[in-house]
Residue, then its C-alpha position, 0 to 999 in steps of 0.5 A: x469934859x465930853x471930850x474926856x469921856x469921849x477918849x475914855x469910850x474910844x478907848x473902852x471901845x478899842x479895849x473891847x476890840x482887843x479883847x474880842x481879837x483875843x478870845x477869837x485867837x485863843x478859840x482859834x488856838x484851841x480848835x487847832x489843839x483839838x483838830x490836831x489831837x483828833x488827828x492822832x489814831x486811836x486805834x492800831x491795827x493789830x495782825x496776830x495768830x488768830x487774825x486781825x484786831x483794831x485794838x484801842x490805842x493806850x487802853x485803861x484796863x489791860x487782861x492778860x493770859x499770856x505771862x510772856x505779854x505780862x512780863x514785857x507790860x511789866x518791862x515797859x511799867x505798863x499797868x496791868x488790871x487782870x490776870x490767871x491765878x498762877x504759879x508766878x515766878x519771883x519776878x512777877x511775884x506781885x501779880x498774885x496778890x489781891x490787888x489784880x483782877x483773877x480772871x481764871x486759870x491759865x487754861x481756863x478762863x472765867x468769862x463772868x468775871x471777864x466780861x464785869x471788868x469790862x476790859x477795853x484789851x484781852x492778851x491771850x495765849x496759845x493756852x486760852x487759843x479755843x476761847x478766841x471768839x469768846x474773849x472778842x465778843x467781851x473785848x478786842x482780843x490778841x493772840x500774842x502767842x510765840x512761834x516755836x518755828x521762828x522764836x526770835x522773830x516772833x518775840x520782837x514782833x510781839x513786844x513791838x505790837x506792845x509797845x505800838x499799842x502804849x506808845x512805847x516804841x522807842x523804849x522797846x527799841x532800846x531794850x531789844x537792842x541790848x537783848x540782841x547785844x547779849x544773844x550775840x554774846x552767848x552765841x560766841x559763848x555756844x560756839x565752844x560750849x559743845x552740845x546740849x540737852x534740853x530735859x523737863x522732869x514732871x512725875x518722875x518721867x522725863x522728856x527731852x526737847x530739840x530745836x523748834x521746841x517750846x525751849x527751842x531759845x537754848x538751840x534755835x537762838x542761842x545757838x547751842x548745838x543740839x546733842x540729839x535729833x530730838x522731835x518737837x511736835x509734843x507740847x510736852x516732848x519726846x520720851x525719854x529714859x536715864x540710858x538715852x541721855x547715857x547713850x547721848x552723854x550730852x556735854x550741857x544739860x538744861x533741865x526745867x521741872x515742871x512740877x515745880x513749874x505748877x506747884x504739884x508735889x512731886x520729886x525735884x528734878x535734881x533727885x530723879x536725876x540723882x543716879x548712875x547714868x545721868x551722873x557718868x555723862x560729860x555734863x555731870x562731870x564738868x558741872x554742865x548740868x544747868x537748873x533753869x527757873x522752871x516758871x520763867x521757861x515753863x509758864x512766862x517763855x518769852x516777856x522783856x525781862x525773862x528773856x534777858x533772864x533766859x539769856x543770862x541763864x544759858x550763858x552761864x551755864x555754858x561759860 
């Protein structure tokens, strides 16, 4: 009997020895899990127009100014909490609903509703450039601007630096690549399309853009030749009248209207552009006059899926 009650305690013992090894292994495998996740960054270091920012890596509440930043968050399903009250295109139509912060205009922002959304990441544009110090006292800021002097370069920087912050690289990669598949296309479209003629209408005035515009995708990139040496340095463009496009009797016309761009009433561009002059170039006659999404050029510029649109837009009017 006591040797049978002395296995069992051997037994119990051994029993609680192995149990013991077990909890100190699993403690082990647990510190070792933890050491490793808080090896990986939780910041990344963000270079941008107005500086350098530690931006949080995966940040929960996202505020954008910029509508290019948006449309590539939207590219990348990445959530996105607070925008500016907009005239958002169909693609972004979603956005203007009740269900996203309003955190001003596109110029204007509101810093009270700002600051109580408690932001942990400001996306701001060339728009908003003033209030940089402003934003940064609220939450780590970006200026995620494009440069018109080298677009195509500071697109695929800037959706980098997006998908760096989300974790998102290798899906950016992948749809870069097939963005710059498509640009080269329409470069060997652009090569035999003839020259262009970047138009925006806006109260029945008209002004023309060149390479190194806003606009600047169609020449800069794209690789349409440009019809006239157009200067760049408005925001709005160079002046223009119906007998200067006559003079320059562009063989492709792309026109943006602005009006419609910011929901002013106004006549639509295809009416000011109804006349004699316009009607007697090369691009009226070969049905080379293009129409663009005049908020996806105006207001969104360069995000993922506008700039595939962009890209689609210029290749089939030149095709």
């Amino acid at each position: 009997m006591k040797k049978t009650l002395k296995s069992r305690l051997v037994a119990g013992t051994a029993l609680a020895s192995l149990l013991a090894l077990s909890a100190c292994g699993s403690d082990t495998s647990a510190s070792a899990d933890a050491t490793a996740d808080s090896s990986e960054p939780t910041t990344v270091t963000v270079e941008h127009t107005q500086g350098t920012t530690e931006v949080p890596v995966n940040p929960e509440t996202v505020y954008t100014f910029d509508l290019g930043a948006l449309d590539t968050l939207d590219a990348l399903d990445i959530e996105v909490d607070g925008v500016p009250a907009a005239n958002f295109p169909e693609s972004l139509s979603k956005y203007g609903s009740d269900d996203y912060a309003k955190i001003g205009s596109m110029k204007e922002p509101d810093f009270e509703a700002i600051s109580a959304g408690a932001p942990d990441l400001i996306i701001m544009s060339g728009r908003t450039a003033d209030s940089y110090e402003e934003f940064s006292k609220i939450a780590p800021t970006i200026n995620l601007s494009t440069d018109a002097q080298d677009p195509w370069n500071s697109f695929v920087s800037n959706t980098e630096i997006i998908g760096e912050i989300f974790g998102k690289e290798a899906e950016v990669e992948d749809k870069l690549a097939a963005l710059d598949t498509k640009v080269d296309e329409t470069k060997a479209t652009a090569a035999d399309a003839g020259n262009g003629l970047i138009i925006m209408t806006s109260g029945g005035e008209m002004t023309a853009y060149g390479e190194g515009s806003r606009f600047g995708l169609i020449h800069d990139v794209l690789g349409v030749a440009t019809a006239a040496d157009i200067k760049s340095e408005a925001q709005h463009g160079e002046s223009v009248s119906f007998e200067y496009i006559a003079e320059i009797n562009p063989d492709n016309l792309f026109v943006i209207d602005r009006d419609v761009a910011v929901g002013n009433a106004g006549e639509v561009a295809s009416a000011v552009l109804d006349n004699e002059l316009v009607m007697g170039t090369k691009a009226a006659k070969n049905d080379r006059i293009t129409m663009l999404d005049s908020s996806s050029w105006y207001l969104v510029g360069y995000g993922l899926n506008n700039v595939d649109a962009m890209v689609s837009a210029v290749q089939d009017g030149i095709s």
